[in-house]
Z-matrix of the N, CA and C atoms (Angstrom, degrees):
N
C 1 1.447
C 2 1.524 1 109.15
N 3 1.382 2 117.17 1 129.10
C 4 1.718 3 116.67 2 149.92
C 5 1.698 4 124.90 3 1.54
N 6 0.447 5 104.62 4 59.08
C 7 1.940 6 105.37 5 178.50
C 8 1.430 7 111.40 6 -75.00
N 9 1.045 8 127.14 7 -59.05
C 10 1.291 9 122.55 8 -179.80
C 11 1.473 10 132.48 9 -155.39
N 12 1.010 11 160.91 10 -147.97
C 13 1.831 12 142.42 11 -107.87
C 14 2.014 13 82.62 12 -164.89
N 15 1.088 14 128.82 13 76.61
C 16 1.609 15 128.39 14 161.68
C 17 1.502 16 127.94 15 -74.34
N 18 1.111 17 115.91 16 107.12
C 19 1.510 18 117.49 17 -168.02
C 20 1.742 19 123.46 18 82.33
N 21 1.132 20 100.12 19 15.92
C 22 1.545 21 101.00 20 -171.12
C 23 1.551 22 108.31 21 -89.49
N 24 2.000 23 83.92 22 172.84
C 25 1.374 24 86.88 23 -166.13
C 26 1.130 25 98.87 24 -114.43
N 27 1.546 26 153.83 25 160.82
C 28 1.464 27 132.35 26 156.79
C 29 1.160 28 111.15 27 -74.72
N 30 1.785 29 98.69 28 161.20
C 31 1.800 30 108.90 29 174.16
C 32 1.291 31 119.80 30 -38.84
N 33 1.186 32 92.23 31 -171.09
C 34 1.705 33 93.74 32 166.72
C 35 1.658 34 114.17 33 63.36
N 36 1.019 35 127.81 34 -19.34
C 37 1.378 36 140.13 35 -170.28
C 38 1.747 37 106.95 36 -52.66
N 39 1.092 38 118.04 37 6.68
C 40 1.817 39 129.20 38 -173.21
C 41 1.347 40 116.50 39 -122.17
N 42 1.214 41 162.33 40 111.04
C 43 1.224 42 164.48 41 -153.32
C 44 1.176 43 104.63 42 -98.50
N 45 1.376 44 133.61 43 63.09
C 46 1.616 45 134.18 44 166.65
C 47 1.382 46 109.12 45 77.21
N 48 1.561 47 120.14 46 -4.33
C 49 1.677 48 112.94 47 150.57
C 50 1.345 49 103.40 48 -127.41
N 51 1.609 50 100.61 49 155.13
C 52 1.525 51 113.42 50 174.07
C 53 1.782 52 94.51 51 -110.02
N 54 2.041 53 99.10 52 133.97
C 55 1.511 54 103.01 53 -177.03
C 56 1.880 55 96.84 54 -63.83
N 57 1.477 56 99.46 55 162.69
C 58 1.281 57 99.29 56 156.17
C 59 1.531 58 155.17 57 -52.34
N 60 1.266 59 117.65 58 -23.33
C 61 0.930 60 134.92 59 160.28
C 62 1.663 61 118.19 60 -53.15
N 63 1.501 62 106.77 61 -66.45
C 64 1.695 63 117.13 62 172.19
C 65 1.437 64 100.07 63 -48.80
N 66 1.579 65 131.47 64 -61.51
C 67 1.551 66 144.89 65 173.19
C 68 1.409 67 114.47 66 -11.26
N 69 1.861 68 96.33 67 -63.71
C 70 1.574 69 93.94 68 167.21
C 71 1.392 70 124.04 69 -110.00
N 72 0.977 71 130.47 70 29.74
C 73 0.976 72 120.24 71 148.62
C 74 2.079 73 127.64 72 -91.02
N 75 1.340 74 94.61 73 -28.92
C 76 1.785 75 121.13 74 153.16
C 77 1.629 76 112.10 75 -44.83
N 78 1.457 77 96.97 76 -40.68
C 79 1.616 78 108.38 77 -167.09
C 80 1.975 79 106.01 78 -80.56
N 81 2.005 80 104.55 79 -18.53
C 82 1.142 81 78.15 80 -175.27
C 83 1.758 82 119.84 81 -104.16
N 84 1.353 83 91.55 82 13.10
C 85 1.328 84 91.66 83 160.40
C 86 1.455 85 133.53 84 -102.87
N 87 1.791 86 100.55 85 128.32
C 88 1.432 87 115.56 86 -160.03
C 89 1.463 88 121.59 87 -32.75
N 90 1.520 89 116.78 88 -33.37
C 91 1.349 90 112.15 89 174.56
C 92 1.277 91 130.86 90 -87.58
N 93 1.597 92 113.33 91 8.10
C 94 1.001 93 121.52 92 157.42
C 95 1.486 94 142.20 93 -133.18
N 96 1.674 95 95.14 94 25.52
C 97 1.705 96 130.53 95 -170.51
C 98 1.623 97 93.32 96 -41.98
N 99 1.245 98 119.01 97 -69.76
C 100 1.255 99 144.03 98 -158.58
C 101 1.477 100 121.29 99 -68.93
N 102 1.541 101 129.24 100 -28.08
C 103 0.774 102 166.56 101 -145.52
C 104 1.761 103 96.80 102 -48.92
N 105 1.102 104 146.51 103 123.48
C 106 1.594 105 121.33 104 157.26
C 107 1.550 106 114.78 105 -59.16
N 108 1.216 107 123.41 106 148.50
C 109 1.497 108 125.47 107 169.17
C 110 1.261 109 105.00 108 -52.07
N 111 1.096 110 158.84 109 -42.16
C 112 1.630 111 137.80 110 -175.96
C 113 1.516 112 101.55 111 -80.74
N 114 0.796 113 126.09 112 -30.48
C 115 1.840 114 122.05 113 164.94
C 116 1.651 115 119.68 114 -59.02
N 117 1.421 116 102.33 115 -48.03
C 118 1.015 117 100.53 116 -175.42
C 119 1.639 118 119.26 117 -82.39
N 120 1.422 119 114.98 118 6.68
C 121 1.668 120 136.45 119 170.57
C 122 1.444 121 105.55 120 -87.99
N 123 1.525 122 104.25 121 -26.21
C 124 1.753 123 95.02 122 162.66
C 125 1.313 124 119.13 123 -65.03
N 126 1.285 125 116.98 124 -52.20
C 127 1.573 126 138.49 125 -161.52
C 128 1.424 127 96.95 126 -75.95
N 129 1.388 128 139.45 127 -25.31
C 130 1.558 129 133.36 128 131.29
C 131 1.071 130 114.08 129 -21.85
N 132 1.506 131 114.01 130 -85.88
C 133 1.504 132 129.42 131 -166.35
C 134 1.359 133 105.69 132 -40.92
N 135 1.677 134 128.91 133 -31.11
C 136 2.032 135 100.68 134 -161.63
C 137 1.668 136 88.79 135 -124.93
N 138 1.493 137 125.77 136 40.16
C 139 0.994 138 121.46 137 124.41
C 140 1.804 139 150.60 138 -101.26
N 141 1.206 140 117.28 139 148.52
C 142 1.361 141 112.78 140 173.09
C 143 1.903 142 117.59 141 -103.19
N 144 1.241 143 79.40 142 161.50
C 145 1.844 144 77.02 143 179.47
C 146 1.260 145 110.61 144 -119.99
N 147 1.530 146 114.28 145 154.01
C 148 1.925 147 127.61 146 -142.15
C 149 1.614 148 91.70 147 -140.73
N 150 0.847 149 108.74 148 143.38
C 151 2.054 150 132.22 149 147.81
C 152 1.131 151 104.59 150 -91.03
N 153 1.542 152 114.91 151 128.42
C 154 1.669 153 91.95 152 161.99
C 155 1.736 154 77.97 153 -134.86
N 156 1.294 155 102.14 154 145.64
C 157 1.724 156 117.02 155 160.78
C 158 1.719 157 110.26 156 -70.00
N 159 1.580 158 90.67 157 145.97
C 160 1.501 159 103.93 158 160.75
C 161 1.361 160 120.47 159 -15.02
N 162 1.316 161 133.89 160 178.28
C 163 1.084 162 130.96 161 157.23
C 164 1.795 163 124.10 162 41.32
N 165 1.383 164 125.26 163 6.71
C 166 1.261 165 116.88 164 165.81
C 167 1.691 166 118.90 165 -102.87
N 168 1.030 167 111.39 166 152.63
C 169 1.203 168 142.32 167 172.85
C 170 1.498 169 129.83 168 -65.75
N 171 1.863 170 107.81 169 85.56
C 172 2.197 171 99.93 170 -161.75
C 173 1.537 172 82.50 171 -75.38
N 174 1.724 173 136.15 172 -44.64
C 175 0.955 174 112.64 173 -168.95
C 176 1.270 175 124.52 174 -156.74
N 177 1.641 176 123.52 175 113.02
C 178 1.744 177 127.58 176 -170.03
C 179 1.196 178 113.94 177 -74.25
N 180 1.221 179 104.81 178 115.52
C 181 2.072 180 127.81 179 162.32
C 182 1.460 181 94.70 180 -21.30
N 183 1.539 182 124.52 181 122.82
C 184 1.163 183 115.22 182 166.69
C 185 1.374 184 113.44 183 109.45
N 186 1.337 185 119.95 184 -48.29
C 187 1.496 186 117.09 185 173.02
C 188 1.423 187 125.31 186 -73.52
N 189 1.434 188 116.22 187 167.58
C 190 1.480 189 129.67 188 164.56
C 191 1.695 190 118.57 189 -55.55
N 192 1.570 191 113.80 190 118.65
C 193 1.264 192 104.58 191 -162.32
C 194 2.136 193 104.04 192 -86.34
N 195 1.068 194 97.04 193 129.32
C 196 1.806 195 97.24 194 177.28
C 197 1.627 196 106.65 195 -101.00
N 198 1.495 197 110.32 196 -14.60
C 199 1.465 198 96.82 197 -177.48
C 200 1.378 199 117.22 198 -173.59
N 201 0.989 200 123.26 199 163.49
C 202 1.795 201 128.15 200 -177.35
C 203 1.335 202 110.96 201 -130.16
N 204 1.252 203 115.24 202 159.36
C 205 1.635 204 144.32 203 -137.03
C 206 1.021 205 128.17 204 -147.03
N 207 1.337 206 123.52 205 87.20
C 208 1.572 207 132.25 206 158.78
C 209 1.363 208 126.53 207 -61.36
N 210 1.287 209 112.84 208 76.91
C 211 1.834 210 110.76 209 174.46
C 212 1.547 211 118.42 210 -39.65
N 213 0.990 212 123.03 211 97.51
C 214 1.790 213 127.31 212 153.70
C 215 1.200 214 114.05 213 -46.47
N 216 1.476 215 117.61 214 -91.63
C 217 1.365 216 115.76 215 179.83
C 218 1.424 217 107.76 216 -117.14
N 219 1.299 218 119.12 217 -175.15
C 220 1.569 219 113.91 218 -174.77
C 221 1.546 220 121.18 219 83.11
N 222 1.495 221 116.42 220 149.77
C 223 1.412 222 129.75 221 -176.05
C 224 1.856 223 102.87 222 -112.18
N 225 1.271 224 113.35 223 147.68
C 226 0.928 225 132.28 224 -167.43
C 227 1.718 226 109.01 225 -146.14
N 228 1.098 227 118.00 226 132.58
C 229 1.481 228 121.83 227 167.63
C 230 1.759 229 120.16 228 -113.39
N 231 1.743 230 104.98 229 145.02
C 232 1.214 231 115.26 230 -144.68
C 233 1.816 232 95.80 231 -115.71
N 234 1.248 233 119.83 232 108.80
C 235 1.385 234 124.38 233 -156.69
C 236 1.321 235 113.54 234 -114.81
N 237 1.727 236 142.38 235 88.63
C 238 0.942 237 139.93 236 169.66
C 239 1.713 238 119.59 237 -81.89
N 240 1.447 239 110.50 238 118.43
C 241 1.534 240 112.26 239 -160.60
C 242 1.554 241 113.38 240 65.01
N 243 1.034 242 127.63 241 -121.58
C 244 1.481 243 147.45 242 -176.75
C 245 1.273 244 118.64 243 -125.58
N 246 1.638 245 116.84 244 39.04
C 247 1.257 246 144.93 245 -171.41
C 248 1.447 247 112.14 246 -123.13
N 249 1.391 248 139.64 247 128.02
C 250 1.231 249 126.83 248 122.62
C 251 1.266 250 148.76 249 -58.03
N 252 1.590 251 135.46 250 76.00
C 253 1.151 252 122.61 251 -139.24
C 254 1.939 253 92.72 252 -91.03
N 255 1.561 254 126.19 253 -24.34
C 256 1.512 255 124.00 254 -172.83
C 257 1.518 256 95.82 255 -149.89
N 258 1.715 257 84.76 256 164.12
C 259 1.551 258 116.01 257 179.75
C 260 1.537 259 76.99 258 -112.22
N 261 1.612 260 104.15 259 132.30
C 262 1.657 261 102.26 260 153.65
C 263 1.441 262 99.10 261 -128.15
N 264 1.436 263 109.81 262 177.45
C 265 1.127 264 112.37 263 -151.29
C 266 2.070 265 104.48 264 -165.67
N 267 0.926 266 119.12 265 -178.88
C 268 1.699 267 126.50 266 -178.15
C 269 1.640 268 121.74 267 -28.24
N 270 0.991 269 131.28 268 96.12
C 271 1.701 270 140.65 269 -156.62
C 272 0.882 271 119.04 270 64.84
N 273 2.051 272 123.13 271 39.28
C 274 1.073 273 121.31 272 155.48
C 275 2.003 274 105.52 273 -86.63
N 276 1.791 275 87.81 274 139.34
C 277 1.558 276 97.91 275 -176.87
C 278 1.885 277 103.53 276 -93.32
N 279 1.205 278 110.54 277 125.96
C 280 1.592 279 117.02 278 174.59
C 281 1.089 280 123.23 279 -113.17
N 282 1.219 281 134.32 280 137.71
C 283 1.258 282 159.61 281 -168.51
C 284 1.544 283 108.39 282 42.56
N 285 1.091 284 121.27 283 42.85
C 286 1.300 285 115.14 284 173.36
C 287 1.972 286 101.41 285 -70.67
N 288 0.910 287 144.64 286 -43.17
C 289 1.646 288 156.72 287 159.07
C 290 1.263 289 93.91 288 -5.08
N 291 1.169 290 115.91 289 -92.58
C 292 1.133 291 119.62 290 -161.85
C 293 1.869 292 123.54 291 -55.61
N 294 1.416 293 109.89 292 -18.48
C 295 1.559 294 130.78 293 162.54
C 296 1.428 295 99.98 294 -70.47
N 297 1.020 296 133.00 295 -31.19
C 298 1.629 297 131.51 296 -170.68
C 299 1.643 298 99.50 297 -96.08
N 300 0.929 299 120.38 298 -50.20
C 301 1.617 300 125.90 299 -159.86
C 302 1.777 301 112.66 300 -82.27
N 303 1.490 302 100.35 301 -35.32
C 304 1.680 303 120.04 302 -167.21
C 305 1.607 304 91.96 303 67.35
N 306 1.422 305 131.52 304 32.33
C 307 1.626 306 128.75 305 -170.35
C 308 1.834 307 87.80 306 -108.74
N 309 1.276 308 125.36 307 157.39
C 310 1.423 309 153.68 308 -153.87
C 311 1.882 310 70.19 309 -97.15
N 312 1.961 311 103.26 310 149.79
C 313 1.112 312 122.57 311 178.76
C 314 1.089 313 105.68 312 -62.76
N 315 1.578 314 109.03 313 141.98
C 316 1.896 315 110.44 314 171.62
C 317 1.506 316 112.64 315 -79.56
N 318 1.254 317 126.82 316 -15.66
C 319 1.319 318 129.92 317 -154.80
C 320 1.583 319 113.88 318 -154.46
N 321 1.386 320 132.07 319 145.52
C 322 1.702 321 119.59 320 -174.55
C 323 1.482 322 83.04 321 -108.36
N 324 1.780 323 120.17 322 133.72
C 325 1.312 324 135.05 323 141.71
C 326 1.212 325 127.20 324 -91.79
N 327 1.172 326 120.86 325 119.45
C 328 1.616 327 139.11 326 -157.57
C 329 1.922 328 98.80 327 -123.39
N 330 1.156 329 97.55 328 112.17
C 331 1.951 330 108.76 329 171.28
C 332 1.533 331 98.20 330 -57.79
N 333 1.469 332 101.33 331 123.08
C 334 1.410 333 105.08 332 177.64
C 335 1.793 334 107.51 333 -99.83
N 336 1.231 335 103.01 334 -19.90
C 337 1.523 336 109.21 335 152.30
C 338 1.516 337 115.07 336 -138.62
N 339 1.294 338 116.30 337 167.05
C 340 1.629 339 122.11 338 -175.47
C 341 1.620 340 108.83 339 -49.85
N 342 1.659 341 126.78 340 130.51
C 343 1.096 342 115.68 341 -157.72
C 344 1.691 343 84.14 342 -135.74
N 345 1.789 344 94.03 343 167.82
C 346 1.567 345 102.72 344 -173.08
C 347 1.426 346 79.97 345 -128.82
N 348 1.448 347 120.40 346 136.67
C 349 1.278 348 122.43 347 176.44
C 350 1.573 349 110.59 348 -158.66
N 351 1.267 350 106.60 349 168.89
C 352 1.680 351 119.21 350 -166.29
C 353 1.263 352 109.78 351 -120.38
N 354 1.112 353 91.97 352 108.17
C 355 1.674 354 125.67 353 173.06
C 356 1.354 355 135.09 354 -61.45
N 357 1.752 356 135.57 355 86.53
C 358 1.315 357 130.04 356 178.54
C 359 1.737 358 101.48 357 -108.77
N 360 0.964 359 75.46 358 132.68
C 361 1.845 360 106.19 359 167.32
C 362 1.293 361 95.00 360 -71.51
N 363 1.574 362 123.34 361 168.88
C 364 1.194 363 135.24 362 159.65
C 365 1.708 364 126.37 363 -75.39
N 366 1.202 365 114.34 364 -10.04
C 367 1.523 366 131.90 365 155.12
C 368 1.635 367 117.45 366 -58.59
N 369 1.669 368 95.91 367 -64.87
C 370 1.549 369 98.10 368 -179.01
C 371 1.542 370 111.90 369 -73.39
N 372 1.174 371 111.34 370 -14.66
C 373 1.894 372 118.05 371 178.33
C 374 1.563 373 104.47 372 -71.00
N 375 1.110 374 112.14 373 -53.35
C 376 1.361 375 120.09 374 171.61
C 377 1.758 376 139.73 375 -37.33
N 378 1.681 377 87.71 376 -45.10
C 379 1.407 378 130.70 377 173.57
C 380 1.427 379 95.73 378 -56.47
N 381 0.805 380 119.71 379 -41.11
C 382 1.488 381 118.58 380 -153.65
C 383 1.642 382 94.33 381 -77.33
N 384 1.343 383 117.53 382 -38.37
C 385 1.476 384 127.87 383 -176.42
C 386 1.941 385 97.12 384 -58.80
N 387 1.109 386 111.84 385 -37.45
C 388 1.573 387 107.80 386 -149.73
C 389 1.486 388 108.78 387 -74.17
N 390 1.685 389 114.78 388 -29.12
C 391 1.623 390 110.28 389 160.35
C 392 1.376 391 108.13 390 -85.47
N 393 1.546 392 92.16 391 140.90
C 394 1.646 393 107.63 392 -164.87
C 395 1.670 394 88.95 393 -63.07
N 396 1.154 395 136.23 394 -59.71
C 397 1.415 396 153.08 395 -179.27
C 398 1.241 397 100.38 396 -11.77
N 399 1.571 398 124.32 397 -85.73
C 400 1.354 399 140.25 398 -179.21
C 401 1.210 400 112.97 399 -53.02
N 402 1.296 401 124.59 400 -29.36
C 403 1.300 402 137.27 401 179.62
C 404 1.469 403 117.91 402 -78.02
N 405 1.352 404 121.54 403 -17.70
C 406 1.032 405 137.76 404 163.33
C 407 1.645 406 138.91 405 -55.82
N 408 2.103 407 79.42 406 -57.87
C 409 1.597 408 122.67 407 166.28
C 410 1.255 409 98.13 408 -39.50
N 411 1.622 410 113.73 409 -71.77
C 412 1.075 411 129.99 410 -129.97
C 413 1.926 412 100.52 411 -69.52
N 414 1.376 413 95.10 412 -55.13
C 415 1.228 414 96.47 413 157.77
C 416 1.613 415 147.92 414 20.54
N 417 1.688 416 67.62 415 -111.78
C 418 1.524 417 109.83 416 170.64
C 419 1.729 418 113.32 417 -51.21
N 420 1.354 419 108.57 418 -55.80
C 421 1.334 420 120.12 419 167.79
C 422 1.406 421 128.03 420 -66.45
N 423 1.165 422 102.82 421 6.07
C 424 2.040 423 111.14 422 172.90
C 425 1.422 424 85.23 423 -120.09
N 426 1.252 425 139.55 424 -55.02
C 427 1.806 426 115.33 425 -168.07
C 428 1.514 427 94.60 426 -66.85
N 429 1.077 428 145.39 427 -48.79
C 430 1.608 429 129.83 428 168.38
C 431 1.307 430 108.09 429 -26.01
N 432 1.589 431 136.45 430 -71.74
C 433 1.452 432 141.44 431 -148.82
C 434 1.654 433 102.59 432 -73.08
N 435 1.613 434 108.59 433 -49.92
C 436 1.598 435 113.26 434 156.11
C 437 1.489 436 106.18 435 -20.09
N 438 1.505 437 104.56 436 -82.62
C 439 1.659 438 107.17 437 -145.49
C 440 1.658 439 110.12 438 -92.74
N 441 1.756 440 115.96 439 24.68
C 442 1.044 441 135.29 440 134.66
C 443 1.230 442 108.68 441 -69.71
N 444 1.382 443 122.88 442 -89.67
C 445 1.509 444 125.42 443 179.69
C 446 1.665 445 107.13 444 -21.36
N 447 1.183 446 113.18 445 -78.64
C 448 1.419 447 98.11 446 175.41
C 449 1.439 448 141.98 447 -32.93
N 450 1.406 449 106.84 448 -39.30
C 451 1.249 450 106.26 449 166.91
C 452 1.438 451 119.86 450 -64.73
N 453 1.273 452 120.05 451 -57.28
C 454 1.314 453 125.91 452 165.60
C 455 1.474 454 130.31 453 -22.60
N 456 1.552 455 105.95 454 -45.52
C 457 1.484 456 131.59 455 -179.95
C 458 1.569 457 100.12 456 -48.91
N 459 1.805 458 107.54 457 -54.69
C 460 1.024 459 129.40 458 -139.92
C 461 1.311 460 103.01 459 -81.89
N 462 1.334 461 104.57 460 -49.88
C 463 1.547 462 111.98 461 167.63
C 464 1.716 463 128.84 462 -48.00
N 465 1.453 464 113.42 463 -36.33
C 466 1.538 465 146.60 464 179.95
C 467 1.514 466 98.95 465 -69.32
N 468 1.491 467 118.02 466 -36.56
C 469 1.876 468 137.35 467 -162.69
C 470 1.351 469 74.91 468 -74.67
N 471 1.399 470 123.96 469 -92.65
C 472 1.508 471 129.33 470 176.06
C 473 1.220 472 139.30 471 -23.24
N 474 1.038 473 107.58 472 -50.50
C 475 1.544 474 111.22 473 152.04
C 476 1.441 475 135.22 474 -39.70
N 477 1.305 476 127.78 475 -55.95
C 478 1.159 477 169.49 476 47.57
C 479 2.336 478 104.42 477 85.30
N 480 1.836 479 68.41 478 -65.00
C 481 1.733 480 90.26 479 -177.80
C 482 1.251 481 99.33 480 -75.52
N 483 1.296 482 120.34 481 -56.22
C 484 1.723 483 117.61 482 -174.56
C 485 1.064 484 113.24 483 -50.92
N 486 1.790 485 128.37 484 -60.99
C 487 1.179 486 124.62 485 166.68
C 488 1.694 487 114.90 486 -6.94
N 489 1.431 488 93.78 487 -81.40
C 490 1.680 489 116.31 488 -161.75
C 491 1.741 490 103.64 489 -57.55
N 492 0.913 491 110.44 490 -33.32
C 493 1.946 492 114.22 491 179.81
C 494 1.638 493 105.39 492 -76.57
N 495 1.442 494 110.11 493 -1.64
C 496 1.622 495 101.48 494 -164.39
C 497 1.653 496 87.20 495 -123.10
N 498 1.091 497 136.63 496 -27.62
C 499 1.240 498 144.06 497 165.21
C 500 1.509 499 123.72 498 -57.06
């Protein structure tokens, strides 16, 4: 499992701009698609950046969540029970759930290759709550992913139903 922060750098490492590269890759995660550029130079600032090798574990189905994960580069697979349910991959955000909920991980993510990723503690996750601004973002951009998911569900429900009426 994830234990700890190899080769990293601390936050803050940007002086009131974020290079482009971090920019979009910041940009491609959903909760922070939208973000204005000086907001999103915060959400720079209270991350760190991680190595993790192949084969480790950012987070086991079942456990206490300590932190969430912005994939940079690298593929990772998303395992509910003894399932692969996803491949995630470059501005996928992880385990933020369990930082929001204080609820035990829904799912174990295992690096399916060596990944570079961005590291929030539950301090700097938090932080993010304390400007109304980001807090706003953040929001807005989780009842979006909600009432995606839902639809999806809904569509899958249907599916599901047709199957069984045509069977």
């Amino acid at each position: 499992m994830f234990r700890g922060i190899h080769g990293a750098k601390h936050g803050g490492r940007h002086s009131g701009t974020v290079p482009s590269r971090q920019l979009a890759l910041l940009r491609e995660v959903p909760m922070f698609a939208d973000l204005p550029d000086h907001l999103l130079a915060r959400v720079d600032a209270l991350v760190t950046d991680a190595l993790v090798p192949a084969g480790t574990a950012l987070t086991v189905q079942g456990e206490p969540g300590r932190q969430a994960f912005i994939i940079a580069e690298g593929e990772a697979e998303v395992i509910v029970g003894d399932e692969v349910v996803a491949e995630i991959g470059p501005g996928a955000l992880v385990g933020e759930m369990s930082l929001l909920d204080n609820q035990p991980r829904s799912a174990t993510v295992v690096a399916k290759t060596y990944l570079h990723v961005l590291v929030m503690e539950p301090r700097q996750f938090g932080a993010l709550f304390a400007d109304p601004h980001t807090a706003q973002w953040i929001a807005a951009s989780l009842s979006r992913r909600l009432r995606e998911a839902s639809r999806a569900a809904r569509a899958e429900h249907e599916l599901a139903a047709d199957r069984l009426g045509a069977g």
